[in-house]
C-alpha positions as CSV (number, residue, x, y, z in Angstrom):
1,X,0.0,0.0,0.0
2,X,3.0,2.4,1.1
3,X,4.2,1.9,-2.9
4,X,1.3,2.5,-4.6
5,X,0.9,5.7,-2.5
6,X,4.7,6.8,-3.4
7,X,3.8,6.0,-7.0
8,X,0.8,8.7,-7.1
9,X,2.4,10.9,-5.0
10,X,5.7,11.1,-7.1
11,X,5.5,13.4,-9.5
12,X,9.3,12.7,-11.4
13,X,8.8,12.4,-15.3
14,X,5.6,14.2,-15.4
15,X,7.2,17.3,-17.0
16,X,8.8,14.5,-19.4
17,X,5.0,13.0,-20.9
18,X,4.2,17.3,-21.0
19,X,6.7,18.0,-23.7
20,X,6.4,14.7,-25.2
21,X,2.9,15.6,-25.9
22,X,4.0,19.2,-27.5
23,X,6.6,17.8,-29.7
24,X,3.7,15.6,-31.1
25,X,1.4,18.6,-31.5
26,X,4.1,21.0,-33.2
27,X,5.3,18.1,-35.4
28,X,2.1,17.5,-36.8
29,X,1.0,21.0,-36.9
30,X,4.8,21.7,-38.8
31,X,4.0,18.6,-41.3
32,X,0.1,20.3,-42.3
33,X,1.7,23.5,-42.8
34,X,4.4,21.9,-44.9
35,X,1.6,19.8,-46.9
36,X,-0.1,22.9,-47.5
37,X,3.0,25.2,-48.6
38,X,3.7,22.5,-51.2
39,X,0.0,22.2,-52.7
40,X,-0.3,25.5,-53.0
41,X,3.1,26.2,-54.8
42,X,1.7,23.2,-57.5
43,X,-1.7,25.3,-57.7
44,X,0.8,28.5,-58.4
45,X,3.0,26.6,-61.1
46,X,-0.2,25.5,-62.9
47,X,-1.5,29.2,-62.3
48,X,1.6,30.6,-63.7
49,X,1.7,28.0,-66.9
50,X,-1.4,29.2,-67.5
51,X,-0.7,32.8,-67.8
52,X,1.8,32.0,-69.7
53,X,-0.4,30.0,-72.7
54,X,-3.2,32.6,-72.2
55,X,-1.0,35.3,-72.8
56,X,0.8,33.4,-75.5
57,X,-2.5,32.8,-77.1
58,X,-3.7,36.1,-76.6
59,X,-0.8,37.4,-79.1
60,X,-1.6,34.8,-82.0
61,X,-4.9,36.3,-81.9
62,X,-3.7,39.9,-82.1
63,X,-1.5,39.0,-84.8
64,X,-3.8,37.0,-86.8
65,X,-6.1,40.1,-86.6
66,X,-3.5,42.2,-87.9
67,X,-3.0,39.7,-91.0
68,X,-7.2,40.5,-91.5
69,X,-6.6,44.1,-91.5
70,X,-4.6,43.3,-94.6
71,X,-6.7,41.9,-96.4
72,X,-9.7,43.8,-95.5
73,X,-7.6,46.3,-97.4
74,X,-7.2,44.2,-100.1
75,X,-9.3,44.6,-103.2
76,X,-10.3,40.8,-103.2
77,X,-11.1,40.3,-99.6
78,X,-11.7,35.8,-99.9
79,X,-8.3,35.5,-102.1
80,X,-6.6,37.8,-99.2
81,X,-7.9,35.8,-96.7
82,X,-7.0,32.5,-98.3
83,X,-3.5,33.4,-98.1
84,X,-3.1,34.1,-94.7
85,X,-0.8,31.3,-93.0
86,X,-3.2,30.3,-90.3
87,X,-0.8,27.6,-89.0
88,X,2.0,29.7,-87.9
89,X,-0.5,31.8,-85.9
90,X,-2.5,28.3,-84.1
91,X,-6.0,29.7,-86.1
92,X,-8.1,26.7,-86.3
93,X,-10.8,28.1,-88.0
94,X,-11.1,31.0,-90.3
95,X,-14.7,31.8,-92.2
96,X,-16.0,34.9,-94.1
97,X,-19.5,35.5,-94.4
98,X,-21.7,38.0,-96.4
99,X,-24.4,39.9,-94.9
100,X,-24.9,39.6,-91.3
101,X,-26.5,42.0,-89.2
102,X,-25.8,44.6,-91.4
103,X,-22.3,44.6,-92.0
104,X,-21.0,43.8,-95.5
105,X,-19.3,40.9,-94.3
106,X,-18.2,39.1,-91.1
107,X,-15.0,37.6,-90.8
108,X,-14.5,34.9,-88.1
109,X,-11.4,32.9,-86.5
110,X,-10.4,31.0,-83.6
111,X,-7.3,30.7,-82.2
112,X,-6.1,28.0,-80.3
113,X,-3.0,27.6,-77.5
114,X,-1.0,24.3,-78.1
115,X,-0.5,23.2,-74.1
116,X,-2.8,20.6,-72.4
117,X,-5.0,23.4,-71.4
118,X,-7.0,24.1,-74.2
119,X,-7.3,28.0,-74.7
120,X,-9.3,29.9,-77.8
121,X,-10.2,33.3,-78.4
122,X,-13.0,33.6,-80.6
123,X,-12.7,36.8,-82.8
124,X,-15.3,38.1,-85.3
125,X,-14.4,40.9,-87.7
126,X,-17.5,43.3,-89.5
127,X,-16.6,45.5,-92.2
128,X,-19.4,47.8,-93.0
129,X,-19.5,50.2,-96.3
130,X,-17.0,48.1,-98.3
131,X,-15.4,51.3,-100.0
132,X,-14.3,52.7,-97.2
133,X,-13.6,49.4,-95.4
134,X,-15.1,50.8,-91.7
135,X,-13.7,48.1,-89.6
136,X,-15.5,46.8,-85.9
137,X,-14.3,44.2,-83.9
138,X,-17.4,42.8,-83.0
139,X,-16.6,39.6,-80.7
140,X,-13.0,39.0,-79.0
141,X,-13.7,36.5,-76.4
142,X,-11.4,34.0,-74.7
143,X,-12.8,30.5,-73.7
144,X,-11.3,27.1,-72.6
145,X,-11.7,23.4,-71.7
146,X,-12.0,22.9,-67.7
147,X,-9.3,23.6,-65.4
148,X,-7.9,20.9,-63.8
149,X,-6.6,21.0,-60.6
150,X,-5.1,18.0,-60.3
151,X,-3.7,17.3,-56.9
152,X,-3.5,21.0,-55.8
153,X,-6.8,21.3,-54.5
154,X,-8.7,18.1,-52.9
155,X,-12.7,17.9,-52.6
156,X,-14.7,15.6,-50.8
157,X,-17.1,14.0,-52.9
C-alpha cells in the first residue's frame, strides 16, 4: 500500500509525458503547414503556366487580326484571306460571311493555345461600307476546356 501511494504521489517524469505531448502537437502542426506550402506552390505553377499559354494565345490572336486588316484592305477580300498562314498563328478556324446583321461581311477565327490546357479566343471581324472598309471588332472573347486541378486542390465527394 505504502508503494502504490509513493507512485501517485511522485510526480518525477511528469514534465517529461508534457513535452512529449507538445513535440507531437508541433510536429504534426509543422508537417500540415508543410503539406499545405507545397500544394499550394503546385496550384501557383499551374496558375503561372497558364498565364503563360493565355498570354501566348492572346498574341496569336492579335497578330492574326492584324494579317485580316490586310486583307480587308485588299481589293479581293476571300483570295486575301485564303492566303493568310493560319498555321503559324494556331488559327483553327477562319470563315468569311456575307451579310450579317448589317455589316458587308463578317470575318470569323479561332485561335487556339497548343499546351494541355486548351485555350481559344473567338474573334469576329465586320466590315461595314466596303469602300471605305469601316472596320469593328465585333466579338474578342477567350474560352477554354475545364481547369484541372489535379492534386493541388482536394474535394470531398
Amino acid at each position: 500500500m505504502n508503494i502504490l501511494k509513493y507512485i501517485y504521489k511522485n510526480e518525477d517524469g511528469a514534465s517529461s509525458v508534457l513535452v512529449m505531448v507538445m513535440m507531437i502537437v508541433l510536429i504534426a502542426f509543422g508537417l500540415a503547414g508543410f503539406s499545405l506550402a507545397l500544394s499550394n506552390e503546385r496550384l501557383a505553377d499551374k496558375k503561372i503556366a497558364w498565364i503563360e499559354s493565355y498570354y501566348a494565345v492572346e498574341s496569336d490572336a492579335n497578330k492574326m487580326l492584324a494579317e485580316v486588316y490586310q486583307a480587308i484592305k485588299a481589293d479581293n477580300v476571300d483570295k486575301a484571306l485564303k492566303k493568310i498562314n493560319t498555321a503559324s498563328f494556331n488559327c483553327v478556324s477562319l470563315e468569311s460571311k456575307t451579310g450579317i446583321d448589317g455589316y458587308d461581311y463578317v470575318i470569323d477565327y479561332t485561335v487556339a493555345s497548343n499546351d494541355e490546357h486548351k485555350k481559344y479566343i473567338d474573334v469576329s471581324v465586320g466590315v461595314k461600307n466596303a469602300k471605305e472598309k469601316q472596320v469593328d471588332i465585333l466579338c474578342f472573347r477567350q474560352w477554354q476546356d475545364e481547369f484541372d486541378m489535379g492534386e493541388g486542390f482536394l474535394i470531398a465527394e
